[in-house]
Each structure stands twice: as C-alpha cells, then as structure tokens.
N, C-alpha and C positions, 0 to 999 in steps of 0.2 A: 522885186521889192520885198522886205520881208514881212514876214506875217505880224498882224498888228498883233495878236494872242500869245508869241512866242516871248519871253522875259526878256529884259534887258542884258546885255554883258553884266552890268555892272549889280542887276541886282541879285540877292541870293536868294537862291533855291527855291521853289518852294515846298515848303513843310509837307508831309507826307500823312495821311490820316490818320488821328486815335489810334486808332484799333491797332494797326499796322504797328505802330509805334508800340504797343505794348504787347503786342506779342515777341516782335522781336528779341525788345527787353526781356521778356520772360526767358526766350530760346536761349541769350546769350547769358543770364546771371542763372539761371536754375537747371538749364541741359535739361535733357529727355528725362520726359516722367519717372519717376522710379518704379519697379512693378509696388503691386500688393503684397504683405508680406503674408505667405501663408497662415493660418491659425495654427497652433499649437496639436501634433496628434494626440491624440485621446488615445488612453490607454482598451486594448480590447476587453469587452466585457469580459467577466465570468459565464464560458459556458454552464448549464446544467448538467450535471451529469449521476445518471440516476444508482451506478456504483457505491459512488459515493455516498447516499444519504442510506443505502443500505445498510454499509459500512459505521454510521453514524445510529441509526436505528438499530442493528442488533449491538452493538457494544453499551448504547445506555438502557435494553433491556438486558443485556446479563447484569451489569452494573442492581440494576433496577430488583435481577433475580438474587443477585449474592446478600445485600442487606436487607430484604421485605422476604420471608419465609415463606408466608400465603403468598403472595404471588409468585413467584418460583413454583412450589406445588399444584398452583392450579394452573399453571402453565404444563407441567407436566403431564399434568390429569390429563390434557387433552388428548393423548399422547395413547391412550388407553393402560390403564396399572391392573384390571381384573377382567372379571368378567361383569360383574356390576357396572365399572368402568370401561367399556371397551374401545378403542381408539386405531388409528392406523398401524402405530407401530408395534401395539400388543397383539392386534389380531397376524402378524405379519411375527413376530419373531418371539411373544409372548408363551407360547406350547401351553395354556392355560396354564401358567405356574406350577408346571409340572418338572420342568428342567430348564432350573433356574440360570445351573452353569451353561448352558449352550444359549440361553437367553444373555446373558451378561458374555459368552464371547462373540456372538452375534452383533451385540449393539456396541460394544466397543471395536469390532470389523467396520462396521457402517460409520460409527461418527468418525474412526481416524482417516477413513477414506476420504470422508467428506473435506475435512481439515487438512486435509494434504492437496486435495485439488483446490481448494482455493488459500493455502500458503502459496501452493507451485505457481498457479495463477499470476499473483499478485507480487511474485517474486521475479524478479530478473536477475538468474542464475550468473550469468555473462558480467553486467556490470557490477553486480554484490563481488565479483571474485577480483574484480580487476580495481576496485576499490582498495578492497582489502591489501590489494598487492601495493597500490601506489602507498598506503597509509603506513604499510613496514618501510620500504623503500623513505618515503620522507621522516620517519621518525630517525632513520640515521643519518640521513642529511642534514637534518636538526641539531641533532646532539653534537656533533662535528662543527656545526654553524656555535654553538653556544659553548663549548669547551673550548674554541677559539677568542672567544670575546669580544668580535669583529663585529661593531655593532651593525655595518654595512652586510655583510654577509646572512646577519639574523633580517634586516629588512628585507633582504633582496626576496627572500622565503616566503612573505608574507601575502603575496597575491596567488602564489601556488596554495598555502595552506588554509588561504580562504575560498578556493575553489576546492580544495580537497575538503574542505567544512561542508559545501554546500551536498557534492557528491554524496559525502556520506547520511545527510540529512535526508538525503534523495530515498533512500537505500532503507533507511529507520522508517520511514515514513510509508514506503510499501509493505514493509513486514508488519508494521501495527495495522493495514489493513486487512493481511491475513489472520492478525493475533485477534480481532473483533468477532471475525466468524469461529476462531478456534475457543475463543474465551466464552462465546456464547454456548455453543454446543456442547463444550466441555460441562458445564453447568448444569446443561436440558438434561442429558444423556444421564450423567451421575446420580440427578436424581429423579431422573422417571425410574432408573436399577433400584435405586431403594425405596421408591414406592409401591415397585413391583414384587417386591422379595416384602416388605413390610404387610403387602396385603394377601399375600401367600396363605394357603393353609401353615398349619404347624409341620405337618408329617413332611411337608415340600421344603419350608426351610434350613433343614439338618440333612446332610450331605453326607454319606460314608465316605472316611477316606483310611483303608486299610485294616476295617473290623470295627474302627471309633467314628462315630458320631459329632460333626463337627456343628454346629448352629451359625448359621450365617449372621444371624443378627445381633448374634454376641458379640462383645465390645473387645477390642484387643489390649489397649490401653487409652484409656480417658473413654473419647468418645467416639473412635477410630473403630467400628464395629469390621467384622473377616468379611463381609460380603466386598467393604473399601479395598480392601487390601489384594483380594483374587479379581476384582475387575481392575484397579491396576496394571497388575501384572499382565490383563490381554491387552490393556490398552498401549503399554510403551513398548512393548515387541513390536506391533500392528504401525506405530509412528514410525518408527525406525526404518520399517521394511518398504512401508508406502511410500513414505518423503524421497529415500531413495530411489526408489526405482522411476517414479516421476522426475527427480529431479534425472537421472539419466534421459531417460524418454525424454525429455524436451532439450537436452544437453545437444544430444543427437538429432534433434530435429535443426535445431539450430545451424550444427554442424552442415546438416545437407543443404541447406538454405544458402548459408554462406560458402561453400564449397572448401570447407574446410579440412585440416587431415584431424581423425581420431584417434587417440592415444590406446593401449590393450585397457589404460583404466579409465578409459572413458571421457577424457579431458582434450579439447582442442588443442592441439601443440603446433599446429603447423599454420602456415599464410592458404590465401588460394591458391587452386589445386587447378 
C-alpha cells in the first residue's frame, strides 16, 4: 500500500526551501565570487641617505662662502692663518709664515687630493664613457633620421633618445655631486692662502725670484694679487696628475672585478677573460 506522506502522481513537486532557492540563483546568475582586487602598490619610500645631505650642506655653505665675505673668512680662521690664530691646518703646513711658497704648494697638494677622491668616488668612470659613446653614436643616427625627412624614422628614435636623456642626466647629476665638495674646498683653501700670506710678517711676504724681490700681495691686474696666481699654478698640475691616476686606479680595479682585458692605455677593450 503506498505511503500516505508520499505526493500524488498528479500533484507537483514540492517546492524546495528559501534558502536553497536563493542560493542556487545566486550560483547560476552571478558564478563564483570574484577575488578581491589588490590595492594599488605604493610607491617605495625615499630612503635616507646621509651622502646626500652632505652633498647639499657643503655646496650651500660655499654658495653661502662665495657671496657673505665675513663668513668665508671666519670659516677660514678656523683653519688657523697665524700664530695669534692657530688652527689644524696652519699648525700642520703653516711653517709659521715663514715659507709661504711650500705653505701654498702643500695646501693646494692636500685640497686637490681631496677633490679628486671624491670626483673619482662619485664618478662612474665605466658608465660616463659608455654614455658618452652611445650620445656620438645617436647624434649620427639622428641627423641621417632628419636629413631624410621620414617622419617615422625620426619617431622610431624617440624612446632611445629619451633613455639616452635619462642616462645622461644620470651621469650630470653624480658629477655635480663631486663639483659640491670640489666648489667648497676650492673656496676654503683659497682663502685661508690668503689670510695666511695677508697675516704674514712683511719680510715673509716678498719672495726672491732671481736677485728681484717679488711681493705676494701685490696685485697683478685689477684685484688678481701674484700670491693668486703661483697658487694656481700648484693647483692645476696637482688636478690633472691626481684625477688621473685615480681614475686609472679604479679603471683597473674594475677591470679585475669583471675580468676584463686591459688595453697598454689603460682602457677596457676586451669581454671576459
């Protein structure tokens, strides 16, 4: 006999719960969840970097030293200019104003040194050169592109010559951080020489040079006095010599790093070795 709880043939179904029903619906019109969409990355912060703000601090105190006169000079002072005034670097290469020229080629040894290690530093010898190569390199591919007239050809250039922009800007931007410590020092040195020769006896500042009597502090023309003029002179031999021989020295170091071959003049020319 059949069960009296079981539906008729004839009648329909019965309906299936809420719930059920709307979930369903949901599975079949909406399909599986979509995820979460990530947030957006954030760019990384600016590290600190304490290079930098040195670089920023001695270039706006030369800045600071070149247009304020008192301050440049008692920046100097420090420096020691006599014996009244005694200081690190007069007690150290000073001779109590007694020889003045071996004072003025001394301090211009020591500042170009210094400005040569940190040009070389701040310089990346390898990329400045290979810069330099790509920028002759594209300016004839340029001119070839624009004596053409092909206005596709001058496009096609334009994503090279904005990464060769960037490069270079690369390249500007580590040399002005050596130009900060060279612009500074340049300043110090110049004129602690001339507050040291300025506060000289009289007999120290005239110099024999071959029976005549030359005065350092006499002016050559306008306001360009000869003591300017023979520190000069030690100072652009001593760049010349220094920058060189550092820029080898690291040239070569590089080289053994990357196991590269050396040229007799000193220039990578080969792949790995």
């Amino acid at each position: 006999m059949p069960d009296a709880d079981a539906p008729l043939p004839s009648a329909p179904p019965a309906p299936a719960p809420d719930d059920e029903e709307d979930d369903d619906s949901d599975e079949d019109d909406d399909g599986p969840p979509s995820p979460t969409p990530a947030p957006p990355a954030r760019p990384p912060a600016p590290t600190f970097k304490l290079s930098t703000s040195i670089y920023i601090f001695l270039g706006t105190l030369g800045f600071l030293m070149l247009i304020d006169q008192a301050a440049r000079n008692q920046i100097a002072t420090l420096l020691g200019i006599s014996g009244a005034h005694n200081g690190p670097l007069y007690f150290a290469i000073g001779f109590h104003s007694q020889y003045l020229l071996a004072t003025m080629a001394l301090a211009g040894a020591l500042e170009m040194i210094i400005t040569s290690v940190a040009y070389n530093y701040t310089t990346d010898w390898v990329k400045a050169a290979k810069v330099q190569k790509w920028s002759s390199a594209f300016r004839k591919v340029q001119m070839e592109a624009i004596r053409s007239g092909k206005k596709d050809r001058i496009e096609a250039l334009r994503p090279h010559q904005e990464r060769l922009t960037r490069l270079s800007g690369e390249v500007s931007i580590a040399q002005f951080k050596g130009m900060a410590i060279t612009y500074f020092l340049l300043i110090l040195i110049y004129t602690w020489v001339g507050l040291v020769i300025a506060n000289a006896p009289t007999a120290a500042q005239s110099i024999a040079l071959g029976g005549a009597s030359l005065d350092l502090t006499r002016h050559i023309v306008y306001t360009i006095p000869w003591w300017f003029a023979i520190f000069s002179l030690y100072t652009v031999p001593f760049s010349l010599v220094f920058r060189r021989l550092l820029k080898q020295v690291w040239l070569r170091r590089y080289s053994e790093e990357h196991r590269l071959v050396v040229s007799p003049g000193g220039g990578a020319v080969g792949g790995p070795a």
